[in-house]
Phi, psi and omega in degrees: 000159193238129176212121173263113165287129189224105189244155192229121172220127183051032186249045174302350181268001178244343160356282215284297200293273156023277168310324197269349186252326178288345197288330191297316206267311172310312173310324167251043165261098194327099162108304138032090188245139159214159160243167132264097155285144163258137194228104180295160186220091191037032174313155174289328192232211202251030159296324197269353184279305170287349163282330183301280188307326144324301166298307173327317180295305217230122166306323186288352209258125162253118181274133161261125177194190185090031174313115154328292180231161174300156175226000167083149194314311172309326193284304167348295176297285132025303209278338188284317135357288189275021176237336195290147150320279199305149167253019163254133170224118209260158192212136165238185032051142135224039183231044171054352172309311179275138161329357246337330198284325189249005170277320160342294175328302181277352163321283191298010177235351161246119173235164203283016174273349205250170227226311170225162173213131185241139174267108197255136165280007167192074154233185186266174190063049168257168169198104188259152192241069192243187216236118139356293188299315173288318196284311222266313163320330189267312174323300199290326183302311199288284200334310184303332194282309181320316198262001180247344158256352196070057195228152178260074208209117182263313163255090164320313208268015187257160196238035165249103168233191184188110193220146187300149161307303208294328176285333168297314183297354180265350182295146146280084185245148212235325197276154201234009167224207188258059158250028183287349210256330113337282236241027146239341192277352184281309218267349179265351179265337180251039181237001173075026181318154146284110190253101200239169141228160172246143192288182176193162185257092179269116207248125173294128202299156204224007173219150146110171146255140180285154190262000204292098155260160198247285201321324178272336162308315193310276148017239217303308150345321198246356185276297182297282199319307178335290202284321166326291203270015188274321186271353192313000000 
């Protein structure tokens, strides 16, 4: 079984449109039990509303919510974890930066030898769509992130995966905002994973607001590297 993990904040203009290409693309994938959870993180707006009604439809769809406060991508995920089924665990967007359209890829590339599959923006046939500043920035990290742990991971920082439960669960993981995303693809490379990535098509999102603060994103980046290399 397959369980696509989703944390969500405030994205009611991507909901719907969302739900409908994955429910298309998963349903017709031969042999295939899925879930989708969504793990609301206090939205504002007529997110959780529309995931209620959705779910009420389709069995397949699950919802989390009832956050006191934001908790942010990392904890968001953690929590979602401990609710999935599946022993594939798919990680996303919900604002189309990751495809639906490019999940198939990473399906047809785990097999029992691989452990994990990352949908990557910089490998070849990959293709991203960013902000000038953000592409030369995100380039520059992960090459830097590649060559200062040695791992054979060209976008460290990306959260489109597709990874076994039983081997994600062996990770010891700390971060509760998005440098979780670093930090399970560093800690699974240096637990010796079967590591493969496939390219994908990344589109900076084109409804909603982005959640991206960059100055604390930094913070905490360099906050994970300390320990990282602190524990080597």
């Amino acid at each position: 079984m397959l369980s696509v993990l989703i944390p969500v904040r405030n994205e009611a203009q991507n909901i719907t449109p969302l739900v409908s290409q994955l429910s298309k693309i998963l349903s017709n994938r031969a042999h295939l039990e899925y879930e989708v959870i969504f793990i609301d993180d206090y939205s504002s707006d007529n997110t959780v509303a529309l995931l209620n009604a959705i779910s009420q439809k389709n069995s397949s769809i699950k919802v989390i919510t009832k956050q006191s406060e934001k908790i942010g991508v990392g904890i968001s995920f953690k929590l979602g974890v401990s609710h999935c089924k599946g022993e594939n665990i798919l990680t996303m967007d919900a604002d189309f930066s990751h495809k639906p359209s490019d999940i198939p890829k990473l399906l047809n590339a785990l097999n029992e030898g691989t452990d994990l599959v990352i949908g990557s923006r910089y490998i070849k046939d990959s293709r991203y769509y960013m902000q000038s500043s953000r592409k030369v920035l995100s380039k520059l990290f992960n090459f830097f992130l590649k060559h200062l742990f040695q791992v054979p991971i060209s976008d460290i920082t990306s959260g489109f995966r597709l990874i076994k439960k039983k081997r994600l669960l062996t990770l010891q993981l700390v971060a509760d905002k998005f440098d979780m995303h670093p930090e399970i693809n560093l800690k699974a490379a240096f637990s010796h994973f079967q590591i493969k990535e496939v390219p994908i098509v990344f589109i900076q999102r084109r409804r909603g607001k982005s959640k991206l603060n960059y100055l604390p994103m930094l913070f905490r980046y360099v906050r994970l590297i300390s320990s990282l290399l602190l524990h080597s």
